[in-house]
mmCIF file of the protein (N, C-alpha, C, O) and its ligand, coordinates in Angstrom:
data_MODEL
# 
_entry.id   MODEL 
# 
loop_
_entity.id 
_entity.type 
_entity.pdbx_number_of_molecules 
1 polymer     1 
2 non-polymer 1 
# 
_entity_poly.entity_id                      1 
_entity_poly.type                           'polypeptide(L)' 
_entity_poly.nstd_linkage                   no 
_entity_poly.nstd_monomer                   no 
_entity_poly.pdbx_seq_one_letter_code       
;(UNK)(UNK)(UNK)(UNK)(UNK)(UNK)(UNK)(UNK)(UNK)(UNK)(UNK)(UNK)(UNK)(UNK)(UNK)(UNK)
(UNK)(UNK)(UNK)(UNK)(UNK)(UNK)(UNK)(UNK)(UNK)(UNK)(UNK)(UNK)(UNK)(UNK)(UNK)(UNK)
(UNK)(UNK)(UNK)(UNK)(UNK)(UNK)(UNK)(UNK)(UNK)(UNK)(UNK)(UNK)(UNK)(UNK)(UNK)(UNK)
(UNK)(UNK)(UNK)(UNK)
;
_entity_poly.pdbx_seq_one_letter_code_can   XXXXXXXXXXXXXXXXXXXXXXXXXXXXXXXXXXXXXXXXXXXXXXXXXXXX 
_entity_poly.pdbx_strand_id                 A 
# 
loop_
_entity_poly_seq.entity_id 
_entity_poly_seq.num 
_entity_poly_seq.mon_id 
_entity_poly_seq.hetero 
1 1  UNK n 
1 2  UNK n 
1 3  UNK n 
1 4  UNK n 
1 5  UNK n 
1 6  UNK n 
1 7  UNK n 
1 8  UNK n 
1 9  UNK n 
1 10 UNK n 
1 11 UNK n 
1 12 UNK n 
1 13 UNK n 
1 14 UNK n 
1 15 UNK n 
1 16 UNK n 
1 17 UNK n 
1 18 UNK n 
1 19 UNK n 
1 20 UNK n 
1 21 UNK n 
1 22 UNK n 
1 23 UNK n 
1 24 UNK n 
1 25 UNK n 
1 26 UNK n 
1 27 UNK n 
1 28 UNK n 
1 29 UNK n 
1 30 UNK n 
1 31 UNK n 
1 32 UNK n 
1 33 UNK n 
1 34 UNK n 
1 35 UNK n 
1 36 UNK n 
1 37 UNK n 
1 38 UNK n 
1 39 UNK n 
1 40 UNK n 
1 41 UNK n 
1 42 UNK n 
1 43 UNK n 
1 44 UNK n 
1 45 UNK n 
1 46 UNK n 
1 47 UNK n 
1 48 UNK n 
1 49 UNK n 
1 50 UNK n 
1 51 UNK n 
1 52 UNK n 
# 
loop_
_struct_asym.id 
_struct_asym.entity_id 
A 1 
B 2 
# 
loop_
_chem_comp.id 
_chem_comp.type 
_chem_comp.mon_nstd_flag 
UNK 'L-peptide linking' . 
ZN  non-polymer         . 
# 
_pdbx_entity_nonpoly.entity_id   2 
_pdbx_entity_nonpoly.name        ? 
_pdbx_entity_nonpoly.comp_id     ZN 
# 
_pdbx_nonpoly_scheme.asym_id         B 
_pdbx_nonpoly_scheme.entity_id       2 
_pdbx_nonpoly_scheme.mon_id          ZN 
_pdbx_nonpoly_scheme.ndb_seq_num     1 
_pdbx_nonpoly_scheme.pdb_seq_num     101 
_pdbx_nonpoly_scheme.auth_seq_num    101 
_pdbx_nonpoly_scheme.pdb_mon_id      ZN 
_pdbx_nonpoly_scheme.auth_mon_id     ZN 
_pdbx_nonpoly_scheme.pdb_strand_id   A 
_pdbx_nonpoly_scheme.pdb_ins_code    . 
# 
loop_
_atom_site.group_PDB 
_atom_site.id 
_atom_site.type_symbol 
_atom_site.label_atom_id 
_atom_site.label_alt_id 
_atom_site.label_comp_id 
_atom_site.label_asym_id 
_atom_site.label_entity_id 
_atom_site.label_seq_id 
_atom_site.pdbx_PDB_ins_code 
_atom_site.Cartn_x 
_atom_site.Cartn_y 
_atom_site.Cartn_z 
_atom_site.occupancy 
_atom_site.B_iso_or_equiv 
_atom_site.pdbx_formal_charge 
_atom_site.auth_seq_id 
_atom_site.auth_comp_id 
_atom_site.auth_asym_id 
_atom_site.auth_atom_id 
_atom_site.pdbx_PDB_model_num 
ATOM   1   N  N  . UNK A 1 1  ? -127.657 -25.854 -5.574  1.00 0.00 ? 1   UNK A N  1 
ATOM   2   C  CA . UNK A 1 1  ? -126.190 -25.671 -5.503  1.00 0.00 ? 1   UNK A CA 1 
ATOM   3   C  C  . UNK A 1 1  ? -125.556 -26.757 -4.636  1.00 0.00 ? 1   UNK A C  1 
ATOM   4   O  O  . UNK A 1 1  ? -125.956 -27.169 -3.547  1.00 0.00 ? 1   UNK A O  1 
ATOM   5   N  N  . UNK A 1 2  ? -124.687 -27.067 -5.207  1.00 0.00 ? 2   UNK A N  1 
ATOM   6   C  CA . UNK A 1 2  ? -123.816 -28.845 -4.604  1.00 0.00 ? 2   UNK A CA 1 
ATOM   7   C  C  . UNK A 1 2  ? -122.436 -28.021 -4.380  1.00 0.00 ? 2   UNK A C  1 
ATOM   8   O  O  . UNK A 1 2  ? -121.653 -27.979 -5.329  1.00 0.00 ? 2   UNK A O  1 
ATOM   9   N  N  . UNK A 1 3  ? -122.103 -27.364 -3.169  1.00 0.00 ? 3   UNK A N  1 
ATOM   10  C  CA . UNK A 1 3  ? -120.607 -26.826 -3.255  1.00 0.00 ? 3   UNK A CA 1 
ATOM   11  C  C  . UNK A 1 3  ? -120.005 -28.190 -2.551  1.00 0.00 ? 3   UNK A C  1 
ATOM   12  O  O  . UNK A 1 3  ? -119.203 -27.671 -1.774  1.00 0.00 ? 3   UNK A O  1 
ATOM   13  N  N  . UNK A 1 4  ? -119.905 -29.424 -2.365  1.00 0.00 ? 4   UNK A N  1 
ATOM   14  C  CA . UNK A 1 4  ? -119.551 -30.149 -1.315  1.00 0.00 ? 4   UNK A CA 1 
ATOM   15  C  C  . UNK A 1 4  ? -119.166 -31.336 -2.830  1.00 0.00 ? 4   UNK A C  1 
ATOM   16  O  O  . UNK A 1 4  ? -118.768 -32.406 -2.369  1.00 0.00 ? 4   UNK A O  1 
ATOM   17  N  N  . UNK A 1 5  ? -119.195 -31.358 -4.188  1.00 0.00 ? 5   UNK A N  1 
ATOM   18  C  CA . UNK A 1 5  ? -118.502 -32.062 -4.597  1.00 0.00 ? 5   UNK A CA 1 
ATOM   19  C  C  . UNK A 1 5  ? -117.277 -31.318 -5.004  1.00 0.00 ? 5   UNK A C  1 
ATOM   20  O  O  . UNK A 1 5  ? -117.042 -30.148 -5.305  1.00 0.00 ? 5   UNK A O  1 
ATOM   21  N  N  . UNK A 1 6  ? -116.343 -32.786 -4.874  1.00 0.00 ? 6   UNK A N  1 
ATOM   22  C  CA . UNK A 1 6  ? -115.162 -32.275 -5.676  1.00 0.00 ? 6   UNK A CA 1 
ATOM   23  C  C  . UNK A 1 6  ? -114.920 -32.785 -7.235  1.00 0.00 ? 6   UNK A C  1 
ATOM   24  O  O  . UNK A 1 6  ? -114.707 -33.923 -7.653  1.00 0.00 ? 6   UNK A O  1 
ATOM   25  N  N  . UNK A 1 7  ? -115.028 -31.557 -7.921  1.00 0.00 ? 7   UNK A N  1 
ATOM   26  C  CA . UNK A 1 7  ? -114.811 -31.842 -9.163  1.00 0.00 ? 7   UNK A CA 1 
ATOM   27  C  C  . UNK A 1 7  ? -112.983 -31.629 -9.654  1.00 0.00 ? 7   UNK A C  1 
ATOM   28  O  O  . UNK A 1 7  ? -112.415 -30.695 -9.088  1.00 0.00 ? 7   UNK A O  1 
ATOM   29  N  N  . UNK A 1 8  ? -112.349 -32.262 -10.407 1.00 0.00 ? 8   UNK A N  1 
ATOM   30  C  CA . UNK A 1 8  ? -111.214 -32.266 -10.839 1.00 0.00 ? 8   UNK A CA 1 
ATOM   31  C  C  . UNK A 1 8  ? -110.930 -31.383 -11.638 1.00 0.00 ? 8   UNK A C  1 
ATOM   32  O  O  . UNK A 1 8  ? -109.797 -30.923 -11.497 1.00 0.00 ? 8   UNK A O  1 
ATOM   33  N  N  . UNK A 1 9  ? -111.799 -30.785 -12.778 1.00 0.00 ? 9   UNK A N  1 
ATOM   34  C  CA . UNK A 1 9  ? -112.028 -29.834 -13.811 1.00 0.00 ? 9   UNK A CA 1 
ATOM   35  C  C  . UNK A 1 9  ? -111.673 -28.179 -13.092 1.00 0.00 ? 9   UNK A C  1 
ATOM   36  O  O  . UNK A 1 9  ? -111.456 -27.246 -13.865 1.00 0.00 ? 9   UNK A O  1 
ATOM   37  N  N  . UNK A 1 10 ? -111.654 -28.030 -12.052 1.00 0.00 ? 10  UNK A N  1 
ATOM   38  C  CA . UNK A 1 10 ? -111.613 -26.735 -11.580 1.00 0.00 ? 10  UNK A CA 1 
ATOM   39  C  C  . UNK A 1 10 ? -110.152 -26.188 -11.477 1.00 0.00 ? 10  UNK A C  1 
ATOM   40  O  O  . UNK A 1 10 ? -109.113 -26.846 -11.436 1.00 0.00 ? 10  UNK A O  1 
ATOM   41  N  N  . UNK A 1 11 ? -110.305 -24.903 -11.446 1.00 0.00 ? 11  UNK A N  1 
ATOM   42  C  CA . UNK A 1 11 ? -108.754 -24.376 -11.366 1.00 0.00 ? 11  UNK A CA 1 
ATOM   43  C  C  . UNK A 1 11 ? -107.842 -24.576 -10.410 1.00 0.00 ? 11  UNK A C  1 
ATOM   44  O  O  . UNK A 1 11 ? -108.118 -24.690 -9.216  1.00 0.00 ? 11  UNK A O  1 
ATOM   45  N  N  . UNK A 1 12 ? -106.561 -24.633 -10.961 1.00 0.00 ? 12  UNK A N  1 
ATOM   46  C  CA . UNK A 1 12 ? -105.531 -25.130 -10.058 1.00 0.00 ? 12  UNK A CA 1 
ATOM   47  C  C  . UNK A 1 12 ? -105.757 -24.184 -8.411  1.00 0.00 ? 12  UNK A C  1 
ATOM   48  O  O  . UNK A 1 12 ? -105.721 -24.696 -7.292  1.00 0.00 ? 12  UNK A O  1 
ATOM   49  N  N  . UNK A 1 13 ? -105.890 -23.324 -8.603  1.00 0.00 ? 13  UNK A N  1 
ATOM   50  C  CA . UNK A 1 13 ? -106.191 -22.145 -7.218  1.00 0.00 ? 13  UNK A CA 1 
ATOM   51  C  C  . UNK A 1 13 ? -107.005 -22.548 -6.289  1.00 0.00 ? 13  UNK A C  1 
ATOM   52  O  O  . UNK A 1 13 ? -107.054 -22.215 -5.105  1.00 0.00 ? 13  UNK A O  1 
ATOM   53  N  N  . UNK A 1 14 ? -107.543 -23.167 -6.790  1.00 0.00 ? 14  UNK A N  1 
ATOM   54  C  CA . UNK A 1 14 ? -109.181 -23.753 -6.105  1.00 0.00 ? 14  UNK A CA 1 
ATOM   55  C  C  . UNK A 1 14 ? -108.945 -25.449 -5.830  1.00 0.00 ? 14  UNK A C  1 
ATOM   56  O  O  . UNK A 1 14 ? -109.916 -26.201 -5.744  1.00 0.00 ? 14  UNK A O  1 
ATOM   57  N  N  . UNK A 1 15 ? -107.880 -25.819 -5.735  1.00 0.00 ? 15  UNK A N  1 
ATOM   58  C  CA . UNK A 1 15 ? -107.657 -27.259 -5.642  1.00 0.00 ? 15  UNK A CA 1 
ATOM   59  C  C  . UNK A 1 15 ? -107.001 -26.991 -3.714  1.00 0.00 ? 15  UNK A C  1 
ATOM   60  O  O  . UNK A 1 15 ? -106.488 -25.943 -3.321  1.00 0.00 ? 15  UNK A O  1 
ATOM   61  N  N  . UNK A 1 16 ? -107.206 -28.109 -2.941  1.00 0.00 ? 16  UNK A N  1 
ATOM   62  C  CA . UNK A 1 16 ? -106.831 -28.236 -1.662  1.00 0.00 ? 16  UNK A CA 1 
ATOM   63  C  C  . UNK A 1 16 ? -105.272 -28.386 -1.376  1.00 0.00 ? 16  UNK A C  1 
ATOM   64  O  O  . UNK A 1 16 ? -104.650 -29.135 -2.129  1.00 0.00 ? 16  UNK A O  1 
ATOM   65  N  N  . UNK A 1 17 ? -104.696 -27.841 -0.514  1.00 0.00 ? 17  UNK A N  1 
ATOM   66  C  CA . UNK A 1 17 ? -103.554 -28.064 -0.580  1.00 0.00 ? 17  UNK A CA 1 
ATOM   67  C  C  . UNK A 1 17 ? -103.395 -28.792 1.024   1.00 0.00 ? 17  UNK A C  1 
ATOM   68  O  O  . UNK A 1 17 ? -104.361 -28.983 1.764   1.00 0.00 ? 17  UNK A O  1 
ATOM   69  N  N  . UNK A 1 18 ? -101.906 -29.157 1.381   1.00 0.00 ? 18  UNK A N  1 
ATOM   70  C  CA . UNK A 1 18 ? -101.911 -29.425 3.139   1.00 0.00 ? 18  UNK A CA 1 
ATOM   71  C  C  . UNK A 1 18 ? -100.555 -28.981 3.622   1.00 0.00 ? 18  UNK A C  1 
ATOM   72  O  O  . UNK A 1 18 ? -99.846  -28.626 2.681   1.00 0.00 ? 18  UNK A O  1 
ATOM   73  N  N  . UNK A 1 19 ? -100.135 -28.917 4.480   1.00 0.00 ? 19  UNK A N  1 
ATOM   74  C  CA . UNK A 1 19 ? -98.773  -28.666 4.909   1.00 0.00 ? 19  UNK A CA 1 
ATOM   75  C  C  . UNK A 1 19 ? -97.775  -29.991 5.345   1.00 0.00 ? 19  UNK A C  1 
ATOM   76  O  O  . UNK A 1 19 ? -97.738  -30.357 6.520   1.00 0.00 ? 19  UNK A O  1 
ATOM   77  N  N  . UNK A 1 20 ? -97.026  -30.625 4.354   1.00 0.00 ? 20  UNK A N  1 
ATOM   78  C  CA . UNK A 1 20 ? -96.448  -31.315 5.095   1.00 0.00 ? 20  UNK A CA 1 
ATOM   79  C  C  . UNK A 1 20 ? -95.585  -31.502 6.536   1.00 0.00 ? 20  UNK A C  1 
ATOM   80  O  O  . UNK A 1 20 ? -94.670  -30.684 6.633   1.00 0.00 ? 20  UNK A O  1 
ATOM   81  N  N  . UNK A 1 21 ? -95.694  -32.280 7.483   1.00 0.00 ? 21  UNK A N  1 
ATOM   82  C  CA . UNK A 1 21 ? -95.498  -32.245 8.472   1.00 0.00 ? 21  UNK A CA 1 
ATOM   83  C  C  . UNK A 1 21 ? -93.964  -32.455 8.750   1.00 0.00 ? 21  UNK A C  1 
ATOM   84  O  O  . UNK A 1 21 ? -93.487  -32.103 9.829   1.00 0.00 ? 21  UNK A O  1 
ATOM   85  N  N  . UNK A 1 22 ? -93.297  -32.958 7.895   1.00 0.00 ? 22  UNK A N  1 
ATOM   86  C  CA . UNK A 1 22 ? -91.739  -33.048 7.880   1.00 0.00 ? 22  UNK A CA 1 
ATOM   87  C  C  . UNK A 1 22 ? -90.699  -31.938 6.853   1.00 0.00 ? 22  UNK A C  1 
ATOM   88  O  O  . UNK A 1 22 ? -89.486  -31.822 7.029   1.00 0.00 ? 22  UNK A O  1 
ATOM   89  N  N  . UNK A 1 23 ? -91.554  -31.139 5.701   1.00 0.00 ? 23  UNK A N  1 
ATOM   90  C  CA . UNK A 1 23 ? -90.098  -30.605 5.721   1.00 0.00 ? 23  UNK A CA 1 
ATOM   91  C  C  . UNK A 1 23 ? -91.275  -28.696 5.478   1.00 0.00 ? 23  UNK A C  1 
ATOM   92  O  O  . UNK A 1 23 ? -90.965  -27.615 4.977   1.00 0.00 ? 23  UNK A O  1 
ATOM   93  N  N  . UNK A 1 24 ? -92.443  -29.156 6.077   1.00 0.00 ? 24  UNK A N  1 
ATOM   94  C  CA . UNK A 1 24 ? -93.159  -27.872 6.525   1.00 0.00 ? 24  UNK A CA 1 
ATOM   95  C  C  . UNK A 1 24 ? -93.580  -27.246 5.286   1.00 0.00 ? 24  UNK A C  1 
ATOM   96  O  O  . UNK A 1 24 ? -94.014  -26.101 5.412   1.00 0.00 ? 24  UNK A O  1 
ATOM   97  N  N  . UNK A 1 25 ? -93.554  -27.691 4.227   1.00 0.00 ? 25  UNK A N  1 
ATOM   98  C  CA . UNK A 1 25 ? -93.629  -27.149 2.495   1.00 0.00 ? 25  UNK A CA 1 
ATOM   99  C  C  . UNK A 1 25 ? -95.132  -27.591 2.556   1.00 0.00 ? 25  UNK A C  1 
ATOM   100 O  O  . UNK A 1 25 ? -95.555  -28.664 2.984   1.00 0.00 ? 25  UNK A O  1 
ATOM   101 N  N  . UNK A 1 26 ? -95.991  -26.347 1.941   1.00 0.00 ? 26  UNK A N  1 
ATOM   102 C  CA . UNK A 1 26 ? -97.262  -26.569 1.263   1.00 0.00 ? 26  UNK A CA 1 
ATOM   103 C  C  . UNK A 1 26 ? -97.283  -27.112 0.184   1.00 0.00 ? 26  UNK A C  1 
ATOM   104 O  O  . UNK A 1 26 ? -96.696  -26.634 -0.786  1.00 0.00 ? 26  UNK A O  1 
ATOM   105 N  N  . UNK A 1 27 ? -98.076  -28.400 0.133   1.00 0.00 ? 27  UNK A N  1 
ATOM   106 C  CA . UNK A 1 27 ? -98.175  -29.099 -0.848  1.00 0.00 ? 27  UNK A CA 1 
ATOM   107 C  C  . UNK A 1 27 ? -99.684  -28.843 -2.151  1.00 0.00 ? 27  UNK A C  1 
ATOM   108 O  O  . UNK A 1 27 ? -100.101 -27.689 -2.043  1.00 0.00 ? 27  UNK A O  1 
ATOM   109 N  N  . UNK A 1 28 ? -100.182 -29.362 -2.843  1.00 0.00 ? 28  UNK A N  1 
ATOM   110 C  CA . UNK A 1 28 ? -100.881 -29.064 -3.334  1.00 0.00 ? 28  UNK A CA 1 
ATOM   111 C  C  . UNK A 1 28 ? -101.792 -30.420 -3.749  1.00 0.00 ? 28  UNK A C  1 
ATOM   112 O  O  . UNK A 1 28 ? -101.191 -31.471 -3.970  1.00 0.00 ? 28  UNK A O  1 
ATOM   113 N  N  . UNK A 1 29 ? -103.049 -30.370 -3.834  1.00 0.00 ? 29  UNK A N  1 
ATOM   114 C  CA . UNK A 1 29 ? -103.573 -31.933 -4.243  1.00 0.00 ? 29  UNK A CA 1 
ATOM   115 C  C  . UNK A 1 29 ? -103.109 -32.231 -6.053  1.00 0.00 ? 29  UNK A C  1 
ATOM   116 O  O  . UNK A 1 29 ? -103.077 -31.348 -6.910  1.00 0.00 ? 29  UNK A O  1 
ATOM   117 N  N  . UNK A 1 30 ? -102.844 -33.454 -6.234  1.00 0.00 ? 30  UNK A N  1 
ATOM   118 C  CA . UNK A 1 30 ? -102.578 -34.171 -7.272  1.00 0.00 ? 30  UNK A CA 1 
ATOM   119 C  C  . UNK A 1 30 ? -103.464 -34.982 -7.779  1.00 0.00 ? 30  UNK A C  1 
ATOM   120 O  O  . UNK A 1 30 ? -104.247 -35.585 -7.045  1.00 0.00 ? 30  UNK A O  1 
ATOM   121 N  N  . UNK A 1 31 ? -103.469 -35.099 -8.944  1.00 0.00 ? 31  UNK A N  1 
ATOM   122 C  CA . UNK A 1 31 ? -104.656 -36.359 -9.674  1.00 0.00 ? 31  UNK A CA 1 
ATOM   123 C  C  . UNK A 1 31 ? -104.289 -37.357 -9.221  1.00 0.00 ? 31  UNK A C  1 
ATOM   124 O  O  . UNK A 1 31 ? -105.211 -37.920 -8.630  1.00 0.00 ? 31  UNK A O  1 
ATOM   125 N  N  . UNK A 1 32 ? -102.895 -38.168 -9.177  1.00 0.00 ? 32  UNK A N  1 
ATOM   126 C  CA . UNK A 1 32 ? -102.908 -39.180 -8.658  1.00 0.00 ? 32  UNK A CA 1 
ATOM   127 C  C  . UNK A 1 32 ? -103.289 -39.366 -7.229  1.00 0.00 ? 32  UNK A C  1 
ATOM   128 O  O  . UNK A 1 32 ? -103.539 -40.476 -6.759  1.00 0.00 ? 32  UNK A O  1 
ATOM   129 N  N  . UNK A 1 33 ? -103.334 -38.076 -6.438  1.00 0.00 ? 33  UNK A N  1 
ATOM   130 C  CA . UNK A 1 33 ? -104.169 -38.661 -4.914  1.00 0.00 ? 33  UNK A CA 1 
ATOM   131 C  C  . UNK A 1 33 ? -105.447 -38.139 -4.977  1.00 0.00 ? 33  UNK A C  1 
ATOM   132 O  O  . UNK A 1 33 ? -105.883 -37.584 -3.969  1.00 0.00 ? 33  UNK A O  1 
ATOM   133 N  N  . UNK A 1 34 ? -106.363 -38.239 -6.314  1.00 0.00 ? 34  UNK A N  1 
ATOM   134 C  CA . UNK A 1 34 ? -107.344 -38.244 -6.138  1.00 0.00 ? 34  UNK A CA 1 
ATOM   135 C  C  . UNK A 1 34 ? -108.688 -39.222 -5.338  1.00 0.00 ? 34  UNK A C  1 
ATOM   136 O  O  . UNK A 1 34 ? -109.827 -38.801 -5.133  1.00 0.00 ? 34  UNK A O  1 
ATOM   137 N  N  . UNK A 1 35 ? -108.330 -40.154 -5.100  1.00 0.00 ? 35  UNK A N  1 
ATOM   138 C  CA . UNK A 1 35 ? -109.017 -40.438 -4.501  1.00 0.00 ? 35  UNK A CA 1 
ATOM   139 C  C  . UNK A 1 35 ? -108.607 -41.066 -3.546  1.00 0.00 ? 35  UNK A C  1 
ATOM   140 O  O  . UNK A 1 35 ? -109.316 -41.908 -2.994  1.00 0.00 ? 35  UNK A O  1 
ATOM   141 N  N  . UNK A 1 36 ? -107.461 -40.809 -3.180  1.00 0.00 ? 36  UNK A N  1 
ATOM   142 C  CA . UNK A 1 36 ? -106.768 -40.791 -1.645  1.00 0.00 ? 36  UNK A CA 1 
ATOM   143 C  C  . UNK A 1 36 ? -106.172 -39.538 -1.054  1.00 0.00 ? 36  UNK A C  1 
ATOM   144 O  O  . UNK A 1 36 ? -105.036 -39.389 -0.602  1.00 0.00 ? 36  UNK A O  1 
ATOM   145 N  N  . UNK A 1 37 ? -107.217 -38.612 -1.151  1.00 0.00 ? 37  UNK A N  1 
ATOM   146 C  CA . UNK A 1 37 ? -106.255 -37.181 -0.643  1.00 0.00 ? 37  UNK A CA 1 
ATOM   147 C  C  . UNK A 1 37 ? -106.432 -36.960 1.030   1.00 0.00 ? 37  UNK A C  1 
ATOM   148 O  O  . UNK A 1 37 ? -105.736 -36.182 1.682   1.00 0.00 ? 37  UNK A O  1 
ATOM   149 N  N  . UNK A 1 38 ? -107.591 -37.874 1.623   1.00 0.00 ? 38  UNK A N  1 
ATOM   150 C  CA . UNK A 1 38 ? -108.262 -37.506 3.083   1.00 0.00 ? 38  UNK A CA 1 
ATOM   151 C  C  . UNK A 1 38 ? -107.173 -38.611 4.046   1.00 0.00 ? 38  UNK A C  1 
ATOM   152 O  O  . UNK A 1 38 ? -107.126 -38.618 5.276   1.00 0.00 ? 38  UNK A O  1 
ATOM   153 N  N  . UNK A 1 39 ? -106.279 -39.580 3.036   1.00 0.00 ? 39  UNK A N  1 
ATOM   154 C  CA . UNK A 1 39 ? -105.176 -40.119 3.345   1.00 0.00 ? 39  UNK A CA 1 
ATOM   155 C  C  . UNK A 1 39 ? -103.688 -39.223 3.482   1.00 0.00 ? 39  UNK A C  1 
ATOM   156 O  O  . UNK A 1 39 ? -102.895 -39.038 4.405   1.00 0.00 ? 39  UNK A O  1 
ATOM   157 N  N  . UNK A 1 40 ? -103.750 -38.878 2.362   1.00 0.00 ? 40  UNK A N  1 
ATOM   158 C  CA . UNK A 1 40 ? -102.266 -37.966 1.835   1.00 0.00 ? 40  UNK A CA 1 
ATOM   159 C  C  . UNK A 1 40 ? -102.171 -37.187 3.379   1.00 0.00 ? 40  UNK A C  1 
ATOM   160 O  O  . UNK A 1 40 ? -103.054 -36.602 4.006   1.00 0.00 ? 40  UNK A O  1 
ATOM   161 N  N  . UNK A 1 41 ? -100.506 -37.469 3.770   1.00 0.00 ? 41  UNK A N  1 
ATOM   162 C  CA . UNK A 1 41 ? -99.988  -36.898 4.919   1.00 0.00 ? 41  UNK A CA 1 
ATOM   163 C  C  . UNK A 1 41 ? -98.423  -36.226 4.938   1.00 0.00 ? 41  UNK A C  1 
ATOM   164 O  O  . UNK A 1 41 ? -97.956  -35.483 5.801   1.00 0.00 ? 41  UNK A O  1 
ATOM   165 N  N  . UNK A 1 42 ? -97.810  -36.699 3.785   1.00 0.00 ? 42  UNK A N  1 
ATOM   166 C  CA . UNK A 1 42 ? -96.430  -36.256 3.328   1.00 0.00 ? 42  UNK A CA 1 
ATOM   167 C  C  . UNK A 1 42 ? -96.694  -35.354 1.908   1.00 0.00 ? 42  UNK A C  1 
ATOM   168 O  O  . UNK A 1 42 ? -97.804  -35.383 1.377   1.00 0.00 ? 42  UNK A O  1 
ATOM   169 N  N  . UNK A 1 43 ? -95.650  -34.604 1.376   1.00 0.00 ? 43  UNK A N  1 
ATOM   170 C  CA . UNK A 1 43 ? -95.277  -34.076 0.079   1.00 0.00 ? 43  UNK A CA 1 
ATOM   171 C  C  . UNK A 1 43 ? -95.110  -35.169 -0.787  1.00 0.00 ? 43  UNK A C  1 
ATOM   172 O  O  . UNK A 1 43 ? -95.578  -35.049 -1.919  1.00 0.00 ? 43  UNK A O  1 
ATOM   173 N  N  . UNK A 1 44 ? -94.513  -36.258 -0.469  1.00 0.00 ? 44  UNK A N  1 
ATOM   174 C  CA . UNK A 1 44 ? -93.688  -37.334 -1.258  1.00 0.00 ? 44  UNK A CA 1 
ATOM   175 C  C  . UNK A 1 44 ? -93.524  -38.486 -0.539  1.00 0.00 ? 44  UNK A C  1 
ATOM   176 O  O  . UNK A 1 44 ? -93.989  -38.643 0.590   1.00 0.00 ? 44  UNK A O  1 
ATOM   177 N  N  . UNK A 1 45 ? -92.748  -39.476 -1.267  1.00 0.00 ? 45  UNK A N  1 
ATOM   178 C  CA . UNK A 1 45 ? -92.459  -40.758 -0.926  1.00 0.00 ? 45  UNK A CA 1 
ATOM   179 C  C  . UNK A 1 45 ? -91.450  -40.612 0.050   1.00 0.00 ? 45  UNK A C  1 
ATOM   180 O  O  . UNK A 1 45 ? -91.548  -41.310 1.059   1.00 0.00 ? 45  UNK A O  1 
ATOM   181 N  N  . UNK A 1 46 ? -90.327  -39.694 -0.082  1.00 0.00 ? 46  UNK A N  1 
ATOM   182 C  CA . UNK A 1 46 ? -89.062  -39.328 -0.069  1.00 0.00 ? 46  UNK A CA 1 
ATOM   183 C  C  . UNK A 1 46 ? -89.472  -38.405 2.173   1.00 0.00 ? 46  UNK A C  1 
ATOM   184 O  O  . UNK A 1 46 ? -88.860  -38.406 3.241   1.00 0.00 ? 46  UNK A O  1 
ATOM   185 N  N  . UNK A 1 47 ? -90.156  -38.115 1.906   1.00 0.00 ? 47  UNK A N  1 
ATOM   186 C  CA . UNK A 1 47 ? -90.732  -37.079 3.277   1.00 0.00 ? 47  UNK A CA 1 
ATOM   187 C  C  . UNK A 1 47 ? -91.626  -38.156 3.830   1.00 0.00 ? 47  UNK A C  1 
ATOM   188 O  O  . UNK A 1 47 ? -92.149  -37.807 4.888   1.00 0.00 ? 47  UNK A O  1 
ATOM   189 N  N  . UNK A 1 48 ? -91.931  -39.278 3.453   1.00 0.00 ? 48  UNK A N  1 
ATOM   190 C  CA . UNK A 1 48 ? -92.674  -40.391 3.766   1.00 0.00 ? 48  UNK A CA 1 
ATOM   191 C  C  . UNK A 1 48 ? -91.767  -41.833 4.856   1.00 0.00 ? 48  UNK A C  1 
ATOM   192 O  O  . UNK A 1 48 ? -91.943  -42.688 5.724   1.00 0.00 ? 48  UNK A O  1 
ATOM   193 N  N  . UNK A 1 49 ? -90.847  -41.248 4.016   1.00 0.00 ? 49  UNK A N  1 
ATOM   194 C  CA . UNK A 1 49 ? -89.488  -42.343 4.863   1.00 0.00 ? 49  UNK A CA 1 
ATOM   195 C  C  . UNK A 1 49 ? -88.522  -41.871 5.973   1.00 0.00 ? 49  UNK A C  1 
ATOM   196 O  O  . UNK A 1 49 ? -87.787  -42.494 6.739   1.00 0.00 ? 49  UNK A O  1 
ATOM   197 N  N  . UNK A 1 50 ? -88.922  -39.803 5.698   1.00 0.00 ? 50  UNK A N  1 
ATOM   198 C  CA . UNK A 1 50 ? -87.466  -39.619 6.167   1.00 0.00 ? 50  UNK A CA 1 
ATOM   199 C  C  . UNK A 1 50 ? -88.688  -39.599 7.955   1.00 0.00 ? 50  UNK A C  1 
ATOM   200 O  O  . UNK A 1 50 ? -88.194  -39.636 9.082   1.00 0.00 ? 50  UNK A O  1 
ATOM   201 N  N  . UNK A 1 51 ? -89.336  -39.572 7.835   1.00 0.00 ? 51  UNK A N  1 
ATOM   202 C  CA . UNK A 1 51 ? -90.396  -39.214 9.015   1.00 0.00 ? 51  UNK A CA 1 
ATOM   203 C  C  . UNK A 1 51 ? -90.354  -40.810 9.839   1.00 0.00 ? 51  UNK A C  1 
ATOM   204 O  O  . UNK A 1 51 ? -90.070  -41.037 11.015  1.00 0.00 ? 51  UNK A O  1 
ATOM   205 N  N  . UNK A 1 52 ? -90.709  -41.682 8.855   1.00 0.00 ? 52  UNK A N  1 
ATOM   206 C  CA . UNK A 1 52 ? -90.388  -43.071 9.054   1.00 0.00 ? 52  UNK A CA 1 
ATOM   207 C  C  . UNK A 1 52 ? -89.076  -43.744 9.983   1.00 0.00 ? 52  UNK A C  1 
ATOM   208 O  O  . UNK A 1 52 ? -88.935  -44.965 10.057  1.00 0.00 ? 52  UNK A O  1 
HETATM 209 ZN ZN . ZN  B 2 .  ? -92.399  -32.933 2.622   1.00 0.00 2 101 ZN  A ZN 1 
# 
């Protein structure tokens, strides 16, 4: 048993989420930050600037 990969195929429920730090909204992981999610620190671009 390999519970330590992340597969993409799995249900949305079971995907990682984080709390953004500027407008406090739980976010959810996205395909496009798949392989930058241990980066991902905002909801958006938009919560990316206003923090900025
Ligand atoms: Zn945000």
């Amino acid at each position: 048993m390999n519970t330590k990969t992340f597969g993409g195929g799995k249900k949305p429920s079971e995907r990682p989420s984080k709390i953004c730090p500027v407008c406090q909204k739980p976010f959810a992981w996205r395909k496009k930050w798949a392989r930058d999610w241990e980066n991902v620190i905002y909801c958006s671009e938009k919560c990316k600037k206003t923090r900025a």
